[in-house]
NUKOL-98109 format. One record per residue: residue in one letter; x, y, z of N, C-alpha, C in turn. Coordinates in steps of 0.1 Angstrom, whole numbers, padded with zeros to 4 digits, always signed. Last residue first. Layout:
AXYZXYZXYZ/...
***
This chain:
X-0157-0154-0309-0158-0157-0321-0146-0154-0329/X-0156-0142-0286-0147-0151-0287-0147-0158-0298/X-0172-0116-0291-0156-0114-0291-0148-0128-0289/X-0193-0126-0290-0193-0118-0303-0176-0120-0301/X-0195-0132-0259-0198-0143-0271-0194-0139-0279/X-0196-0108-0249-0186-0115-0245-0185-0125-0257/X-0219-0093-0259-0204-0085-0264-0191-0101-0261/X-0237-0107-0245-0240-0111-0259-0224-0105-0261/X-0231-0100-0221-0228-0113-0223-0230-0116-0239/X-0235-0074-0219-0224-0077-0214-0220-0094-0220/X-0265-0079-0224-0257-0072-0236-0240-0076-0232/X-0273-0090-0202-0274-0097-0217-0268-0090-0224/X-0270-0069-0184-0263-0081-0180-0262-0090-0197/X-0287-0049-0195-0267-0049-0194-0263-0061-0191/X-0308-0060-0187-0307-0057-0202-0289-0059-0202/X-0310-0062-0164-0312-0073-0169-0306-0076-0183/X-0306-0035-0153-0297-0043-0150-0300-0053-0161/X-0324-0013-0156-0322-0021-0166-0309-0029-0165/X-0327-0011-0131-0342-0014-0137-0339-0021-0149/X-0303+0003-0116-0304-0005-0113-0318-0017-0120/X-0305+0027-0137-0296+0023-0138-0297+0003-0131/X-0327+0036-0121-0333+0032-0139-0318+0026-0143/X-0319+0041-0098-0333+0032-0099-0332+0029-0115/X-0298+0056-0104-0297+0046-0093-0305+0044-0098/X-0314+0086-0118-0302+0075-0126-0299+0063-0112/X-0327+0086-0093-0334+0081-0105-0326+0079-0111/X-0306+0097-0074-0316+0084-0072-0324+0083-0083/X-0302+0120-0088-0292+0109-0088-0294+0097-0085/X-0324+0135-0087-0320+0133-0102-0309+0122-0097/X-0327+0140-0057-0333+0132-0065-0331+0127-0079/X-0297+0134-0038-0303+0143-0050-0314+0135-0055/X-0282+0119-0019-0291+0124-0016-0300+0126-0030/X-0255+0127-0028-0261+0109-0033-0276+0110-0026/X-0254+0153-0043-0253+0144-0031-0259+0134-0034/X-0231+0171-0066-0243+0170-0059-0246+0152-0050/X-0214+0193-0083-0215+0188-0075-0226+0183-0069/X-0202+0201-0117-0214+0201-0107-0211+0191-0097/X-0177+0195-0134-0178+0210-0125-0193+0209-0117/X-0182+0171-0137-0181+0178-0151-0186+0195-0142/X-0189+0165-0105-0189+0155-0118-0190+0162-0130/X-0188+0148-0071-0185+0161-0083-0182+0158-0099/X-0205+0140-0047-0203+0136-0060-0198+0145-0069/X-0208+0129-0014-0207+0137-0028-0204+0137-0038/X-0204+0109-0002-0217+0111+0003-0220+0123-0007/X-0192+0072-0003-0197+0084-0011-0208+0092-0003/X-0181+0057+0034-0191+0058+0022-0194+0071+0016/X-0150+0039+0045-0164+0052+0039-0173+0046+0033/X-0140+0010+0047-0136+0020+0052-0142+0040+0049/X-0148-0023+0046-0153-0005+0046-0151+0003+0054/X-0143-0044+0058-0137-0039+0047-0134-0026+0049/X-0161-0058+0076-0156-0050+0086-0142-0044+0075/X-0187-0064+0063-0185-0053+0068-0175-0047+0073/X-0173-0086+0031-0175-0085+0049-0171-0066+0051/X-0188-0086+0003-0178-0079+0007-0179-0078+0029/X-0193-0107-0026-0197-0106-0016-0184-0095-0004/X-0200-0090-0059-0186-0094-0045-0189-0094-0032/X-0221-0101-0086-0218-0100-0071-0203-0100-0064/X-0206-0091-0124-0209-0097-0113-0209-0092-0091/X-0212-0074-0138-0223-0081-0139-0220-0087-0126/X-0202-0038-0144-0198-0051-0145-0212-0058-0139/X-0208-0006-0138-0203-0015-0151-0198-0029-0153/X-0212-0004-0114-0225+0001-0124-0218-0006-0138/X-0203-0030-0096-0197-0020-0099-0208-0019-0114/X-0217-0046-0064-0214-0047-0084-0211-0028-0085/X-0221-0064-0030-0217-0051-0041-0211-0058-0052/X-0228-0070-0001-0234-0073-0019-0225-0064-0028/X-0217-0075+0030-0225-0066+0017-0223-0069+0002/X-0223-0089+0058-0214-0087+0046-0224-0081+0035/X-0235-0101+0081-0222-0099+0085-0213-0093+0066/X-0264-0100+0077-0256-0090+0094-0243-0095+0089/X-0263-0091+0044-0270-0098+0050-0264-0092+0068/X-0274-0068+0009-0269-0073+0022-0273-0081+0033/X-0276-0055-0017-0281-0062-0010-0268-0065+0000/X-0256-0041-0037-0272-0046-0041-0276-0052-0034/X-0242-0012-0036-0246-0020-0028-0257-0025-0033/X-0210+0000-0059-0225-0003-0050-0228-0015-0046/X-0177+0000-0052-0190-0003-0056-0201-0005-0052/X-0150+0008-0048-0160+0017-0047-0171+0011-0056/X-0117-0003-0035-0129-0008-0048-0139+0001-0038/X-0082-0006-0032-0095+0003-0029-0107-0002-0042/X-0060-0034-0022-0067-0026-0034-0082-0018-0029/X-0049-0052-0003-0048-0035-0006-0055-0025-0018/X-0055-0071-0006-0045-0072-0015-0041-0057-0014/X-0083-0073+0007-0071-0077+0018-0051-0075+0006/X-0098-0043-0002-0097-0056-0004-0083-0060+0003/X-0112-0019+0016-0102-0024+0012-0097-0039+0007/X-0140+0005+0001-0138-0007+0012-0123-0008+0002/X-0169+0026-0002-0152+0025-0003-0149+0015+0006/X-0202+0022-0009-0190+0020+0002-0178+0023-0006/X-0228+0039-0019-0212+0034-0023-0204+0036-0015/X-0264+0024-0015-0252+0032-0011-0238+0027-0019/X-0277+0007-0028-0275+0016-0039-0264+0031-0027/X-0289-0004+0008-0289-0010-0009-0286+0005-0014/X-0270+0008+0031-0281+0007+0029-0276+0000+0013/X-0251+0001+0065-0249+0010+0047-0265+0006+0042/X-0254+0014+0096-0254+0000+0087-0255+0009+0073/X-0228+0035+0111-0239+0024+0114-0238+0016+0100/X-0211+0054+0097-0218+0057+0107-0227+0043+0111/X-0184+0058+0079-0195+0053+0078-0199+0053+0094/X-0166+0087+0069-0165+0074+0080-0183+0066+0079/X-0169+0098+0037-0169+0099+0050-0172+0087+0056/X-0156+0113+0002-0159+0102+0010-0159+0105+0024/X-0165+0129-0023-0163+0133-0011-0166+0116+0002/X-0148+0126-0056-0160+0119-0044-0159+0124-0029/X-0148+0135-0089-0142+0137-0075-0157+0135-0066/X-0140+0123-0119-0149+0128-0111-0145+0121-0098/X-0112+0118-0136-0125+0133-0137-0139+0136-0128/X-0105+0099-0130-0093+0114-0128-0105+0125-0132/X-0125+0078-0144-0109+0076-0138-0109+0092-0145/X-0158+0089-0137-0147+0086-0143-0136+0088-0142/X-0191+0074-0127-0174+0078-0123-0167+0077-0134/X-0213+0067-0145-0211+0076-0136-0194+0084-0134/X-0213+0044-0162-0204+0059-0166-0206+0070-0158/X-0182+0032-0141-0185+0039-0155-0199+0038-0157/X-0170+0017-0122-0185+0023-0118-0189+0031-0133/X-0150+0008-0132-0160-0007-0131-0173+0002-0123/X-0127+0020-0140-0137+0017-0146-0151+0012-0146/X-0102+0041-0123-0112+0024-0125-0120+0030-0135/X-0110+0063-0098-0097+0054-0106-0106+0045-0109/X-0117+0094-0082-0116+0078-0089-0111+0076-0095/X-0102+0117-0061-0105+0115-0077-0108+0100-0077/X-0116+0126-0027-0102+0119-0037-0112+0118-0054/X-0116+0142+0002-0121+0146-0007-0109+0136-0019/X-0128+0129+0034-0117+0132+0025-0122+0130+0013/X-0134+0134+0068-0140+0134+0053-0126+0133+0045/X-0119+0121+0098-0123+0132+0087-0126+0126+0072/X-0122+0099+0112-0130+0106+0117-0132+0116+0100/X-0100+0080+0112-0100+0091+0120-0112+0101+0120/X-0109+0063+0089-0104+0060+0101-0105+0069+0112/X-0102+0084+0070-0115+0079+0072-0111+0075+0086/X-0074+0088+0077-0082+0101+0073-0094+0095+0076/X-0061+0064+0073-0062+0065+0085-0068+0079+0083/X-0069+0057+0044-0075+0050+0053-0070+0057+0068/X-0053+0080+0033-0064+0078+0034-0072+0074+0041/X-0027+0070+0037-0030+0082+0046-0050+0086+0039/X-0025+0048+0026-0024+0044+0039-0031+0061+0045/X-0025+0061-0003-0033+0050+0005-0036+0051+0019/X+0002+0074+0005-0012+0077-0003-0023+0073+0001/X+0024+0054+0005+0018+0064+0014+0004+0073+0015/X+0001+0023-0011+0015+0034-0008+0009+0044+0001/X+0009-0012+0000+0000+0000+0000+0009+0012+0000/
***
């Protein structure tokens, strides 16, 4: 983990907010690697469905995916661009998104325009999942 890293997690850890750019792909096309900035904070109690945890996988790697479900000891999460579940144990998560900055606008995972891209994003899951899989077939041909 580099110093970077590490001074993140003990920023959450500690109590304070911290303001970082995304990396990745696997929330596209919301997030985009170096162009949209997340205001992350210490999680407070239990995460809810279509929250975005920041959690550390044990390899050190930071992953910011939503939540499609959860049970008392682990959370569900898919990245808005991939198909599959990671089942993720609570005691990962180190934040959760609670802002969003995105082509110079700012706005809260609160917003109602952002809970409707969540609900129509999460409605046509079925469709992405078949198109994901029809792209996969087309390309081993």
């Amino acid at each position: 983990m580099s110093e970077t890293d590490s001074a993140l997690a003990r920023e959450l850890l500690a109590g304070r907010p911290v303001l970082a750019f995304t990396k990745g792909d696997s929330m596209r096309p919301l997030l985009e690697t170096g162009k949209t900035r997340v205001l992350i904070v210490r999680v407070e109690g239990e995460l809810s469905r279509n929250d975005l945890p920041l959690y550390r996988r044990p390899s050190g790697q930071y992953v910011m995916h939503r939540i499609i479900r959860s049970d008392q000891t682990h959370y569900y999460t898919r990245g808005d661009n991939r198909c599959g579940l990671e089942k993720v144990p609570k005691d990962w998560v180190l934040g959760v998104v609670r802002e969003i900055t995105r082509k110079n606008r700012t706005f809260s995972v609160k917003d109602r325009r952002y809970r409707q891209y969540v609900a129509l994003w999460n409605m046509i899951y079925p469709l992405r999942w078949g198109l994901y899989k029809l792209r996969s077939v087309w390309n081993r041909l």
